[in-house]
Backbone as CSV, one residue per row, in Angstrom:
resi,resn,N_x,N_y,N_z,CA_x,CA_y,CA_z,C_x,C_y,C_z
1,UNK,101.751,145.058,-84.368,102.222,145.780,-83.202,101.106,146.731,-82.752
2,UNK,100.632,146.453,-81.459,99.958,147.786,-80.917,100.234,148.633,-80.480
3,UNK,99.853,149.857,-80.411,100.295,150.945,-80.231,99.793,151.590,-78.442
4,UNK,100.004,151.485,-77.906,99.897,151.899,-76.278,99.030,153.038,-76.086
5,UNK,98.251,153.348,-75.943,97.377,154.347,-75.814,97.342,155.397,-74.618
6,UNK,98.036,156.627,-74.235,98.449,157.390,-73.306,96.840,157.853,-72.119
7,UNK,97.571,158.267,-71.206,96.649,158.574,-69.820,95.593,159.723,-70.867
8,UNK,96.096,160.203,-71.538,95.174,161.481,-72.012,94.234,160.764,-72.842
9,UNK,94.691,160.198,-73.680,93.893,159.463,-74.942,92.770,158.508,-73.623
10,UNK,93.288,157.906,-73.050,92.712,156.777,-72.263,91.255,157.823,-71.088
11,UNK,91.454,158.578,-70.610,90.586,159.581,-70.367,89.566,160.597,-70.974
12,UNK,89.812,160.355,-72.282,88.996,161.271,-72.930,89.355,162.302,-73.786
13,UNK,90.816,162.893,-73.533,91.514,163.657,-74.020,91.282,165.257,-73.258
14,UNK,91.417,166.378,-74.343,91.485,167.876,-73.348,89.916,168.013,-72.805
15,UNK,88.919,167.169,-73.677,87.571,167.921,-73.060,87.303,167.362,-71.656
16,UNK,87.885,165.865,-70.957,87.713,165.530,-69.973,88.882,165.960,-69.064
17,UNK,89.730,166.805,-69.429,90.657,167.148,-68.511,90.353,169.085,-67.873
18,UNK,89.650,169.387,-69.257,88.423,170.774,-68.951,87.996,170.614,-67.926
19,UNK,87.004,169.556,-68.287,85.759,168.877,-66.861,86.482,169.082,-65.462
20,UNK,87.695,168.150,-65.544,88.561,167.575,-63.890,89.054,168.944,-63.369
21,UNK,89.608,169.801,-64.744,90.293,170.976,-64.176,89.117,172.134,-63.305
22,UNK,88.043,171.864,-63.867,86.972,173.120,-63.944,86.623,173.116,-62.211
23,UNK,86.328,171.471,-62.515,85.445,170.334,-60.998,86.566,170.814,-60.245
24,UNK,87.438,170.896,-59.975,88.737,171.021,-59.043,88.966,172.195,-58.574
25,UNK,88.872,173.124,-59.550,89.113,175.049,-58.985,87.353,175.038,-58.460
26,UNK,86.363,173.959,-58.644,84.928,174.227,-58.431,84.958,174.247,-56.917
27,UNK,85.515,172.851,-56.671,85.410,172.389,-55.584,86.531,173.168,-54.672
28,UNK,87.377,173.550,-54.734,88.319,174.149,-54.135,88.220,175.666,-53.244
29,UNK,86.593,176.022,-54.255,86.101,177.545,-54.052,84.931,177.326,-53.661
30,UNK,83.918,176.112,-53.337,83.009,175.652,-52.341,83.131,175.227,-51.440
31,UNK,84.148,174.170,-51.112,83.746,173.604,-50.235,84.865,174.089,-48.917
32,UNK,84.205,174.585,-47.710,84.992,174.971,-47.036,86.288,174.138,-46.513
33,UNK,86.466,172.830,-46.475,87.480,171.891,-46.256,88.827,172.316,-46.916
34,UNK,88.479,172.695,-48.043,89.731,173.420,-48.909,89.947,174.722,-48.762
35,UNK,89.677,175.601,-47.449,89.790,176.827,-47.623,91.081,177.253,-47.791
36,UNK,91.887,176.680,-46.669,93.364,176.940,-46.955,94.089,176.573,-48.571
37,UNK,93.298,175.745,-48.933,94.280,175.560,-50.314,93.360,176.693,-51.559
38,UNK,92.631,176.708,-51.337,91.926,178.243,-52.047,92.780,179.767,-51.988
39,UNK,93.265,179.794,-50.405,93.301,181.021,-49.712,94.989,181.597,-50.810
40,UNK,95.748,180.023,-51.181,96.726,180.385,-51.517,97.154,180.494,-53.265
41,UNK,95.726,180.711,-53.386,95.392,180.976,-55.293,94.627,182.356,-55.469
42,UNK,94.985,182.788,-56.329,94.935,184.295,-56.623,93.103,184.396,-56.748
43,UNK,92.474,185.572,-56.537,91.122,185.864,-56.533,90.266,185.351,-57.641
44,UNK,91.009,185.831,-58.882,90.690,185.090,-59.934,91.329,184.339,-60.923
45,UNK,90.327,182.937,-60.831,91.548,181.975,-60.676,91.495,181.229,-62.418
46,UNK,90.853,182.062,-63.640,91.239,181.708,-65.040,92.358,181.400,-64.987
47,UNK,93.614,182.405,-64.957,94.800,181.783,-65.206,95.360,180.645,-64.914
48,UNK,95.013,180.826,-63.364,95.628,178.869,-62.550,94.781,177.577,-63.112
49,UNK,93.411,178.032,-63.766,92.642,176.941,-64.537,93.412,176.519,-65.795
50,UNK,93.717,177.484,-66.506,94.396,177.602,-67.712,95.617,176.800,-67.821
51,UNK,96.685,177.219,-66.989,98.066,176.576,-66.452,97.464,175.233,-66.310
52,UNK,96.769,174.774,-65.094,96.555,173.343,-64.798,96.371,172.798,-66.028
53,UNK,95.319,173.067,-66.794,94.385,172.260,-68.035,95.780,172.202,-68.811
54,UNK,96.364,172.943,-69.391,97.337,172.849,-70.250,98.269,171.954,-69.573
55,UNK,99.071,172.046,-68.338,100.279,171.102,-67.825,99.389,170.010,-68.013
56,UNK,98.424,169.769,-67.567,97.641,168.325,-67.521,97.566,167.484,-68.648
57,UNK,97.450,168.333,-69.411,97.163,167.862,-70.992,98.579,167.144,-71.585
58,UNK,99.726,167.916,-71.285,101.009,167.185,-71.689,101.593,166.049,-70.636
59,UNK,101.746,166.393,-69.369,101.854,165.452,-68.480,101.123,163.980,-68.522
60,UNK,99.387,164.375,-68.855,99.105,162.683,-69.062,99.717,162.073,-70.802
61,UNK,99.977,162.682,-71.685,100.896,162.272,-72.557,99.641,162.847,-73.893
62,UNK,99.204,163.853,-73.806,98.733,164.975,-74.889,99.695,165.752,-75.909
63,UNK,99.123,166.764,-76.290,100.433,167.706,-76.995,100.556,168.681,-75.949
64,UNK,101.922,169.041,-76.325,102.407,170.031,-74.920,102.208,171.366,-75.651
65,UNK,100.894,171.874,-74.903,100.360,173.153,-75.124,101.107,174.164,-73.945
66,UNK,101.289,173.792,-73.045,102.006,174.423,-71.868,102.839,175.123,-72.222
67,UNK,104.250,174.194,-72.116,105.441,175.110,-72.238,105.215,176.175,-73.685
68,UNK,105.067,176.582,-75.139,105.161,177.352,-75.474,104.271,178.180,-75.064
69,UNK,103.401,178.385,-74.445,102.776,179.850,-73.644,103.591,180.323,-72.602
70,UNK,104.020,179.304,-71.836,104.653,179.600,-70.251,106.008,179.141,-70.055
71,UNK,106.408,178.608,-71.299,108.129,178.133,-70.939,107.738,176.676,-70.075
72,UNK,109.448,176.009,-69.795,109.246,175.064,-68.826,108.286,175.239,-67.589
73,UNK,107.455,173.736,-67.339,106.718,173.991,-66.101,107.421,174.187,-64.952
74,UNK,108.722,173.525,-64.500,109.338,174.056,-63.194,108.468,174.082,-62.148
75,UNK,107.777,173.054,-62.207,106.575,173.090,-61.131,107.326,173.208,-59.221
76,UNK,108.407,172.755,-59.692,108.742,173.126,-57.958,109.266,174.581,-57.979
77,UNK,109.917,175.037,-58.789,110.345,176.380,-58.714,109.508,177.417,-58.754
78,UNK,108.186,177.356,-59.571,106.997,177.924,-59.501,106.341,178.080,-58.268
79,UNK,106.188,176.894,-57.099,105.796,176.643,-56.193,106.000,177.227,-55.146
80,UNK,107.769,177.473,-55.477,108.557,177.684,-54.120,108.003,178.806,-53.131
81,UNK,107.291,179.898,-53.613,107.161,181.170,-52.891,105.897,180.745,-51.507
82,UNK,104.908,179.292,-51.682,104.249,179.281,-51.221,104.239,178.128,-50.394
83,UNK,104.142,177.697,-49.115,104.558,176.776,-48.242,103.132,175.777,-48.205
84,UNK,104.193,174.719,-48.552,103.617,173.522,-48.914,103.764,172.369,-47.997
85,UNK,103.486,171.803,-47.300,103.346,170.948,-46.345,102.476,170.219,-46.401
86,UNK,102.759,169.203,-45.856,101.837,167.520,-45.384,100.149,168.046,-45.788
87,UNK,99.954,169.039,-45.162,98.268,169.235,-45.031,98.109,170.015,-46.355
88,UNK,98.748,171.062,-47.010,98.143,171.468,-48.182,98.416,170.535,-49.199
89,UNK,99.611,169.174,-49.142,99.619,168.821,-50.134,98.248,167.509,-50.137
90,UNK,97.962,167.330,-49.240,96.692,166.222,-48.726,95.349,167.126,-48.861
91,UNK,95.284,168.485,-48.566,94.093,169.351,-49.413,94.312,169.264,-51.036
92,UNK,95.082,169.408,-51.633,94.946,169.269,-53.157,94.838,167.760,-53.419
93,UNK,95.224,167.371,-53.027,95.141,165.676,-53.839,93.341,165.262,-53.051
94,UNK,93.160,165.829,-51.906,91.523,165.206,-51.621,90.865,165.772,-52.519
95,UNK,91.013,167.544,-52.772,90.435,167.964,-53.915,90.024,167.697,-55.366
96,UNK,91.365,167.232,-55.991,91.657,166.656,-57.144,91.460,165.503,-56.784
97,UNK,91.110,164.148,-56.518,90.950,163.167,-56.187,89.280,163.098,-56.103
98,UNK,88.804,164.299,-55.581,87.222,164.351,-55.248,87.180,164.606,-56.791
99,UNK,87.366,165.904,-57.244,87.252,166.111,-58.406,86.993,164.811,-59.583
100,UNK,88.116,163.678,-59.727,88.218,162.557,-60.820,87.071,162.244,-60.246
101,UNK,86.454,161.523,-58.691,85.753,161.243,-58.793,84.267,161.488,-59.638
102,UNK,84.088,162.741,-59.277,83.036,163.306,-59.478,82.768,163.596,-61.356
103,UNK,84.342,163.628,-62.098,84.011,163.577,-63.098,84.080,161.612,-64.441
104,UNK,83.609,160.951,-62.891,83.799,159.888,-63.839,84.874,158.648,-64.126
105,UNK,86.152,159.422,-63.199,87.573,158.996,-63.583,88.007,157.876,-62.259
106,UNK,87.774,156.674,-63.447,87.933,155.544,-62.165,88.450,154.289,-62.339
107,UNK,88.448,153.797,-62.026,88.755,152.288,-62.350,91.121,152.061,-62.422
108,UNK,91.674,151.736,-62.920,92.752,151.469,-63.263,93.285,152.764,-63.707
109,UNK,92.796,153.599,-64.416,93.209,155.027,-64.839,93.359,156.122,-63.541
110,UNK,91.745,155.764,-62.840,91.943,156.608,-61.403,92.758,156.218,-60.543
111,UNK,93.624,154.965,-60.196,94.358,154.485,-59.629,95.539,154.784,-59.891
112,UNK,96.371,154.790,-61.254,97.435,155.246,-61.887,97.636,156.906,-61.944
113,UNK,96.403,157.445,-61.904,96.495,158.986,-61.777,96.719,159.518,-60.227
114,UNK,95.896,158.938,-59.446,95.987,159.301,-57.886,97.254,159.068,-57.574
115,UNK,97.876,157.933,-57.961,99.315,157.497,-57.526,100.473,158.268,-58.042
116,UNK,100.254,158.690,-59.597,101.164,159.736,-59.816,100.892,161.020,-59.351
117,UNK,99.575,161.737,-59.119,99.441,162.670,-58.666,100.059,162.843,-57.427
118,UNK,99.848,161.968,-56.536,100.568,161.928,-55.143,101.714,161.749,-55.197
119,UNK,102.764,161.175,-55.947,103.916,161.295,-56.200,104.454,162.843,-56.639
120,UNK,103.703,163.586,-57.581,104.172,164.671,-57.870,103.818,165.715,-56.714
121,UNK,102.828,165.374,-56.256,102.411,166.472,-55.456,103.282,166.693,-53.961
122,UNK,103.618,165.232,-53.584,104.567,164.920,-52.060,105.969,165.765,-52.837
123,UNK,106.689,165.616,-54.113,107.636,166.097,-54.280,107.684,167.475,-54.245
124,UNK,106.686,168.131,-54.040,105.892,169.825,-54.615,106.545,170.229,-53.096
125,UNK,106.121,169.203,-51.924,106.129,170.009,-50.621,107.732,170.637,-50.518
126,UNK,107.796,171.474,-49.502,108.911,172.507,-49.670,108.957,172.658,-47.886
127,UNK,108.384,172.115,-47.098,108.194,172.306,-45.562,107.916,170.896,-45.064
128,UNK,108.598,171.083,-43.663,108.911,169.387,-43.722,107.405,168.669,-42.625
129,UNK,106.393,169.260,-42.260,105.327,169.146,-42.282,104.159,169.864,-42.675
């Protein structure tokens, strides 16, 4: 019997999800295209690096380092205070999407990740454009 090997294991594990998380708050705070999705993350942005890397880590099927620091993710309830629509949720996924690119993440894995990412992220919106 083989044993199925998870999105995390299949990526590299936490040090390549470091990389994607790092590349992503990188790119998010260069490149002016993302200003609006910058504008709506706190000045300094360790903590929201921290949060991401950790949810990321259990979500692609890691150990769940998340919830005992921060409790359930509740990622929509977390969200709610900040208006999310068609265009910020299409700024984070170009972001994060640029990001995999840039760190490597491609083939069948980048395909399965973009697709769930965009699934989670369309459910995130809270405004109906």
């Amino acid at each position: 019997m083989s044993e199925r090997k998870s999105v995390y294991d299949n990526i590299g594990g936490i040090d390549k999800i470091d990389e994607l998380v790092d590349r992503f708050y990188d790119l998010m705070a260069l490149e002016p295209v993302f200003h609006d999705l910058r504008a709506m993350h706190p000045q300094d942005l360790s903590t929201s690096r921290e949060k991401l890397k950790f949810f990321l880590v259990g979500w692609m099927g890691g150990p769940d380092i998340y919830s005992p620091k921060y409790g359930h993710p509740m990622l929509r309830a977390r969200h709610l205070p900040f208006k999310i629509g068609v265009k910020e949720r299409n700024q984070w996924l170009a972001c994060m999407y640029k990001a995999m690119e840039e760190c490597g993440i491609e083939g069948n894995i980048a395909k399965q990740l973009e697709e769930s990412f965009f699934n989670t992220a369309d459910w995130m919106r809270n405004q109906p454009n």
